[in-house]
C-alpha positions as CSV (number, residue, x, y, z in Angstrom):
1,X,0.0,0.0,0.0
2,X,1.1,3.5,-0.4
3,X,-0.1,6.3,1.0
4,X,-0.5,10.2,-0.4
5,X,-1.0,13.2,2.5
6,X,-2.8,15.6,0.2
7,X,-4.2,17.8,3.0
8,X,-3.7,17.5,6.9
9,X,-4.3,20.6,8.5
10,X,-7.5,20.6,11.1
11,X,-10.4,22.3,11.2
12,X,-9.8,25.1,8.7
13,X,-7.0,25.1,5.9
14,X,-3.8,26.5,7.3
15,X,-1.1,28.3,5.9
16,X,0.7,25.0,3.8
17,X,-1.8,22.6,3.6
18,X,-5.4,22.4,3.1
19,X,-7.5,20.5,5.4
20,X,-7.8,16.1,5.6
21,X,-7.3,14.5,2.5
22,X,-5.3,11.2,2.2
23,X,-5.1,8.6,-1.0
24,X,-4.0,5.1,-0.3
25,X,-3.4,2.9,-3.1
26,X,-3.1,-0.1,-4.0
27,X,-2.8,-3.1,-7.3
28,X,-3.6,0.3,-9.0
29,X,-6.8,1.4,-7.3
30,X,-6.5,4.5,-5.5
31,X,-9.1,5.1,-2.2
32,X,-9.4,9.0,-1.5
33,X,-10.4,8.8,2.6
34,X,-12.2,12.1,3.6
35,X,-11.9,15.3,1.0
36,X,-11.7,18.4,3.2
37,X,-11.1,22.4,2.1
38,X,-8.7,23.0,-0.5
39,X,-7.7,19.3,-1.5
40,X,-9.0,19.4,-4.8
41,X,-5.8,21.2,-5.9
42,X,-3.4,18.9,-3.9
43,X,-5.0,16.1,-5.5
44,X,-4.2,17.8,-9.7
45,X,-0.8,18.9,-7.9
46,X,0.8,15.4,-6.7
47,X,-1.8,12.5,-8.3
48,X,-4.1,13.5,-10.9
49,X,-7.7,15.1,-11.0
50,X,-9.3,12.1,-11.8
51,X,-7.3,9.7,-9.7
52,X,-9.9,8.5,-7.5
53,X,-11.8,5.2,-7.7
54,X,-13.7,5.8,-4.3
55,X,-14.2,8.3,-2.0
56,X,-14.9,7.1,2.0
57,X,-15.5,10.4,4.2
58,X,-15.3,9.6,7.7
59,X,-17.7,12.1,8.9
60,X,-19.8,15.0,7.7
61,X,-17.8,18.2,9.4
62,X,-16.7,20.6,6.8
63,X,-13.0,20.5,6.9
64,X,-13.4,16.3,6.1
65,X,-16.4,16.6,3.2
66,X,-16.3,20.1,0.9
67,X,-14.2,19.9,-1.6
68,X,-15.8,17.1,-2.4
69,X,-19.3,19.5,-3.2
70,X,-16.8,21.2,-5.6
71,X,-15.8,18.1,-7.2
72,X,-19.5,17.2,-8.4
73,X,-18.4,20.0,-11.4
74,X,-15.4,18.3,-11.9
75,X,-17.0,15.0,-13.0
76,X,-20.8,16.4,-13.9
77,X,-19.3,18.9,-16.5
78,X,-16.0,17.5,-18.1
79,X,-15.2,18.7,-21.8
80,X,-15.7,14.9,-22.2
81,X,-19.0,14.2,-21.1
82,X,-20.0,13.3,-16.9
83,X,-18.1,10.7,-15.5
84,X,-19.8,7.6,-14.3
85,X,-20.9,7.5,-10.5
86,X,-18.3,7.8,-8.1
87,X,-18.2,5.0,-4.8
88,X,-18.7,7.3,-1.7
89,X,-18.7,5.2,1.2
90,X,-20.2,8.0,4.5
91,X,-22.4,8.4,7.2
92,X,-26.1,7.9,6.2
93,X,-26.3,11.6,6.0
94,X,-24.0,12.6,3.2
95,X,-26.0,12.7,-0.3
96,X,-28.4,15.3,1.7
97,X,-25.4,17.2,3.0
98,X,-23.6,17.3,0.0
99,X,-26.8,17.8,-2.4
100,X,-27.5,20.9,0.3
101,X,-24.1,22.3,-0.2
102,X,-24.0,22.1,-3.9
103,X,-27.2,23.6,-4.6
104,X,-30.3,24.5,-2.7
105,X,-32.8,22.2,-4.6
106,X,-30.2,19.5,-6.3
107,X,-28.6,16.5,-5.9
108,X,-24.9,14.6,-6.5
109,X,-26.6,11.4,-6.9
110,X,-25.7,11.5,-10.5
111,X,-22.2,12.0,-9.8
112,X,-21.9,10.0,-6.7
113,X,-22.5,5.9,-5.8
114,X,-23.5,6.4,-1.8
115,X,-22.8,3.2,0.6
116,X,-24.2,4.3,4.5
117,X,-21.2,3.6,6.6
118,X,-21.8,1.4,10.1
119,X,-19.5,-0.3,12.0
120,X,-18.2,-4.1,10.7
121,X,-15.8,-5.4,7.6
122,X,-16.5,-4.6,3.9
123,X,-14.4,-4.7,0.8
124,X,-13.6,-1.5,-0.7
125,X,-11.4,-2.4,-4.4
126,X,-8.4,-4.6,-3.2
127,X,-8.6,-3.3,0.8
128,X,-10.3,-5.0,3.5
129,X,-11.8,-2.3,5.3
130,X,-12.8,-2.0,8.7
131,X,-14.5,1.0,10.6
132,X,-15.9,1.8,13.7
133,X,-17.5,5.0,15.5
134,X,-14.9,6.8,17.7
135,X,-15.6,9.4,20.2
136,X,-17.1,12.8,18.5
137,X,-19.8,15.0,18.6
138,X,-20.9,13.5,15.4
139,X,-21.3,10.2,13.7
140,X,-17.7,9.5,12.8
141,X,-15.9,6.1,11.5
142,X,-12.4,5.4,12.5
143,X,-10.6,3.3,9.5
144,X,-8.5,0.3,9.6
145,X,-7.0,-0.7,5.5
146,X,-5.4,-3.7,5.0
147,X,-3.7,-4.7,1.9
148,X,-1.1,-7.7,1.3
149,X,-0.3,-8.5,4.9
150,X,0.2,-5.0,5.3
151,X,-2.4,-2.5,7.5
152,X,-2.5,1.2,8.0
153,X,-5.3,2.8,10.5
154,X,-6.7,6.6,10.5
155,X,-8.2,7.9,13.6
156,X,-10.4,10.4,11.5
157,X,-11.5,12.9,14.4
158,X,-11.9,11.4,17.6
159,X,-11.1,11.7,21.6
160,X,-9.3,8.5,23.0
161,X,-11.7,5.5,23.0
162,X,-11.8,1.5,23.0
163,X,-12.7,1.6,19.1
164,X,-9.9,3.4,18.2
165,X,-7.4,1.0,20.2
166,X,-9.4,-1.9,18.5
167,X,-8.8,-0.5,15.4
168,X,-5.5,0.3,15.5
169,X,-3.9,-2.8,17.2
170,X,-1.2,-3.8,15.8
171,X,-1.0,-1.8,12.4
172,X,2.2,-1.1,10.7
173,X,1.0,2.3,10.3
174,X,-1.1,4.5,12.7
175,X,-2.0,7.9,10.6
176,X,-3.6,9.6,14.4
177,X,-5.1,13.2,14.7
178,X,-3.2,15.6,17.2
179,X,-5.4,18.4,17.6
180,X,-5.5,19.3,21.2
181,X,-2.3,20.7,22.8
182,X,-1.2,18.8,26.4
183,X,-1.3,21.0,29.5
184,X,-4.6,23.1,28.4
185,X,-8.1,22.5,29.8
186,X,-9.4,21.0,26.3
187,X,-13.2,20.4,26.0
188,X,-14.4,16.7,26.3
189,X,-14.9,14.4,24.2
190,X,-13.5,16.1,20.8
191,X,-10.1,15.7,19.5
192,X,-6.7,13.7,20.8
193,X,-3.8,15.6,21.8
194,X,-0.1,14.6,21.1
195,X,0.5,12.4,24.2
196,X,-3.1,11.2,23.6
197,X,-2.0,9.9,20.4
198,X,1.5,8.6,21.8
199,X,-0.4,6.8,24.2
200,X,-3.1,4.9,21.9
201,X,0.0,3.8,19.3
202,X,1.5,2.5,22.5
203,X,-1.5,0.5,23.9
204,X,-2.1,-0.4,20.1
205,X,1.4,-1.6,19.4
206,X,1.9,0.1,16.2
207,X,4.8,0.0,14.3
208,X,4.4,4.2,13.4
209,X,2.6,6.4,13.5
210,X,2.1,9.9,11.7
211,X,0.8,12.5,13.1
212,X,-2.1,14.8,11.4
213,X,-4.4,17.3,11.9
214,X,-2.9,19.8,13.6
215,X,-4.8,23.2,14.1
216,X,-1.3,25.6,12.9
217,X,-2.9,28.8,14.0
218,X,-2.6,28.2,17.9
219,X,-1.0,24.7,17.8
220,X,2.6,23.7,18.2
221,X,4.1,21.0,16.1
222,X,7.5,21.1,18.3
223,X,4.8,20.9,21.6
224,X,2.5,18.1,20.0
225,X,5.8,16.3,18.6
226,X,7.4,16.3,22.2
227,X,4.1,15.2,23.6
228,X,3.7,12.2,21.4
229,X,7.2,11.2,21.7
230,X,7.0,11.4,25.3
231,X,4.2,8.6,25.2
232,X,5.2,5.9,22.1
233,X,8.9,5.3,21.7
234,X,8.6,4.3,18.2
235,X,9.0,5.9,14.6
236,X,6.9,9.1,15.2
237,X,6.3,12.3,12.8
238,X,3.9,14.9,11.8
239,X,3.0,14.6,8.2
240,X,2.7,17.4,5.1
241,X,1.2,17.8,2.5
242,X,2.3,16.0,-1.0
243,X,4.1,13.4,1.8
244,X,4.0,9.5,0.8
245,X,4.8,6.6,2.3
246,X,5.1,2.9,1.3
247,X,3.7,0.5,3.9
């Protein structure tokens, strides 16, 4: 499997990267998992505009779903005639959501193929995917790929929980939000902080694990780095945008 960081920066696009967007591939079929603000251009920049051969959003906040309400006109309206209907694997909620955010009285059911995402094991193209709901204010699907013997899990947004250790056990590759810093009085029940995310890949017994949505306008990578560090002893770093890595 390979993976492709095309956005990673939380909540709101930040200054080098837009917001969560991350294409695993694999046999030459390439997932897009989650499609947040601004990574439509990352994905012409470092794969291709039509690279995708399904799209699985983890949850229906903004910074995770709208570029992929800009990317109906991409495959509605192509010089070479629409595109056939794209896979969407989301919460039961997203053809309504997206349909409302394109256009008051439309839809994207043309454009988009739409699976309702609950817990349990499912093919998607060559991965065996597994997702469960992890702790946030909405419905939200942590994501476990695996691909050849190999396995690669992405926290999506989440606060610590048992489905996210599930999840995670044991993966080669532990792609983990960061978004709270340590030391602050955080709300509940929201996001993971850096020793947070230490301590899950820890428990989990990952092999590494990659740090992601970071919030760059009052974060601190160095802070959240430390943090982590301070909690999983293994190969630990924060990602970037147009980053791969083979797994």
């Amino acid at each position: 499997m390979r993976l492709t960081v095309l956005g990673c920066a939380g909540s709101f696009p930040g200054p080098e990267s837009p917001c969560s967007a991350y294409l695993v591939e694999a046999d030459g079929f390439r997932l897009l998992v989650d499609f947040g603000s601004g990574s439509l251009s990352s994905l012409q920049r470092y794969v291709g505009l039509h690279a995708p051969d399904a799209i699985l959003l983890t949850h229906l906040h903004c910074d995770h779903i709208l570029d992929a309400v800009t990317y109906v006109v991409v495959r509605r309206y192509a010089p070479e005639g629409p595109y056939p209907a794209l896979p969407v694997y989301a919460p039961a909620g997203a053809p309504d959501r997206l349909s409302a955010a394109y256009h008051d009285d439309g839809t994207v059911e043309d454009v988009y193929q739409f699976y309702a995402l609950e817990p349990g094991t499912f093919p998607i193209g060559p991965f065996t995917v597994t997702v469960d709901r992890v702790n946030h204010p909405v419905e939200t699907y942590g994501v476990r790929l695996e691909h050849g013997g190999r396995s690669l899990c992405y926290s999506s947004d989440t606060a610590p929980c048992d489905e996210l250790l599930r999840l995670a056990q044991n993966v080669d590759v532990f792609l983990c939000e960061a978004s709270f810093l340590d030391g602050v009085d955080n709300p509940p029940d929201l996001h993971l902080t850096g020793r947070e995310a230490g301590e899950t890949a820890t428990k989990a017994a990952v092999g590494r694990l990659l740090l992601t949505h970071l919030v760059a306008a009052w974060g601190s990578e160095a802070h959240t780095l430390e943090s982590a560090t301070s909690a999983y002893t293994g190969p630990v770093e924060v990602v970037r945008a147009g980053a791969s890595y083979d797994i």
